[in-house]
C-alpha positions as CSV (number, residue, x, y, z in Angstrom):
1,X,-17.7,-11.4,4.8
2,X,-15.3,-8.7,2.8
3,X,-11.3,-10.0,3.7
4,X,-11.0,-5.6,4.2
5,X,-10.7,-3.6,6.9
6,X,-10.0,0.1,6.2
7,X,-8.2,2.5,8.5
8,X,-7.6,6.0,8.0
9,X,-3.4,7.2,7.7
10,X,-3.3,9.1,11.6
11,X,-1.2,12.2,11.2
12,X,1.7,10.9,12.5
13,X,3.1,9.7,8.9
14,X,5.6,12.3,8.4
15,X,4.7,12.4,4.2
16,X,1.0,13.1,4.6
17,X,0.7,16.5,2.5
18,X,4.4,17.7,2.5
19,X,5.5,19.1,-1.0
20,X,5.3,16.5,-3.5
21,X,4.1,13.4,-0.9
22,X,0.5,11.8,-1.0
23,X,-2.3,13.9,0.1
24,X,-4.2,11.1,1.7
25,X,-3.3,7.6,2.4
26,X,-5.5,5.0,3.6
27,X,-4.1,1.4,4.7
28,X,-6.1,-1.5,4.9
29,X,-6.4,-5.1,6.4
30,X,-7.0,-8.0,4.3
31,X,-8.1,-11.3,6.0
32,X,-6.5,-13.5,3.6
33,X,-3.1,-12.7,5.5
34,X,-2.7,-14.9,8.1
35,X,-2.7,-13.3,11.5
36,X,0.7,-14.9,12.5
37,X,2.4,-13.7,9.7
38,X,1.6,-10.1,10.8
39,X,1.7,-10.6,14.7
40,X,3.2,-7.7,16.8
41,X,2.9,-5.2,13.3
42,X,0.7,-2.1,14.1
43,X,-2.5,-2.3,13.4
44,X,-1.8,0.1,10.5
45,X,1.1,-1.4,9.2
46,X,1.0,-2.3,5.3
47,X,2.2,-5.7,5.4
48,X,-1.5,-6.2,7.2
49,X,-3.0,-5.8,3.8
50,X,-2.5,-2.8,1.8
51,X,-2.4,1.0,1.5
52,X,-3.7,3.5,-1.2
53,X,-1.6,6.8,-1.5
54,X,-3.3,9.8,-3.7
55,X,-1.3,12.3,-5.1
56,X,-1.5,15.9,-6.4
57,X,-0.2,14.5,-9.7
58,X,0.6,11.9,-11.9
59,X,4.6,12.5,-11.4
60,X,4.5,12.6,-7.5
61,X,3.0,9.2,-7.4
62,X,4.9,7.5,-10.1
63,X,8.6,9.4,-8.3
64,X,7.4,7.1,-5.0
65,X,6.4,4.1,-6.9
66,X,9.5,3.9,-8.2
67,X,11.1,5.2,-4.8
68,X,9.7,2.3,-2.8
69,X,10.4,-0.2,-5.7
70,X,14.3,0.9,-5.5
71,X,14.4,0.8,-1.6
72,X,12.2,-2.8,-1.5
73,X,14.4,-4.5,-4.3
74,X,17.4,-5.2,-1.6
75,X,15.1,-6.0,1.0
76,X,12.9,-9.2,0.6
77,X,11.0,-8.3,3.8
78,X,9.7,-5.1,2.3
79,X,9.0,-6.3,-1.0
80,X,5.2,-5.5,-2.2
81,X,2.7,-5.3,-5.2
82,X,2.5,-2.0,-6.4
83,X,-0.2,-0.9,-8.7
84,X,-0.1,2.7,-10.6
85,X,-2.9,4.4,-11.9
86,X,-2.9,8.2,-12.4
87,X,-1.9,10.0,-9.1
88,X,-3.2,6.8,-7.4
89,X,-0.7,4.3,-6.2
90,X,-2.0,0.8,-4.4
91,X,0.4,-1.1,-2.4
92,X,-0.2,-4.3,-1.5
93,X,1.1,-7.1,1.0
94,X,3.9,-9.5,-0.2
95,X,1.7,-11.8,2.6
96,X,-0.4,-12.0,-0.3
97,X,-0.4,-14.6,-3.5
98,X,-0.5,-13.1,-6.9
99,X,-3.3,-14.0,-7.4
100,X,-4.4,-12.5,-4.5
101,X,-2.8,-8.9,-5.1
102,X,-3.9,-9.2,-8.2
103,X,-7.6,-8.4,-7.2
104,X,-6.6,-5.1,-6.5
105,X,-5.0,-4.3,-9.9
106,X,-8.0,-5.2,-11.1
107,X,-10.3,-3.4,-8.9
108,X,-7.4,-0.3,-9.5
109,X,-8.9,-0.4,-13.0
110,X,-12.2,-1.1,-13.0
């Protein structure tokens, strides 16, 4: 059985296709993550698993990798793996082991 379950972004994500934001966004579950570490989350909530954010260009995805890394770095309970490649950016769980988020780097570049 594949530890993913993908859901599709709903519209009411205020970035989704404003000026320099992702153009689609896709969040996913991974089954590795304990379900008691993300009780009472929404079901789309990153910390669930994951979420890949495409954008129009290479800039507007590395400006909110590095946006997100700034805002996360104070706050241990929003930390995440981030993954860049071109105008695609993967974040992934901090539920996760490196090891585990690791499989998505790797998957990022394959």
């Amino acid at each position: 059985m594949t530890p993913l379950r993908w859901h599709r972004d709903g519209t009411s994500h205020k970035l989704l296709g404003r000026p320099h934001q992702y153009t689609t966004k896709v969040t996913f579950v991974d089954s590795r993550i304990a379900a008691s570490d993300v009780q009472g989350m929404d079901k789309d909530d990153l910390q669930r698993g994951g979420a890949v954010e495409v954008f129009g260009t290479v800039e507007d995805a590395k400006t909110r990798s590095e946006y997100i890394q700034t805002v996360t770095k104070s706050l241990p309970s929003l930390a995440e793996y981030h993954y860049l490649d071109g105008p695609v950016l993967v974040r992934v769980s901090h539920y996760l082991t490196p090891q585990q988020a690791a499989d998505y780097e790797a998957a990022l570049q394959g």
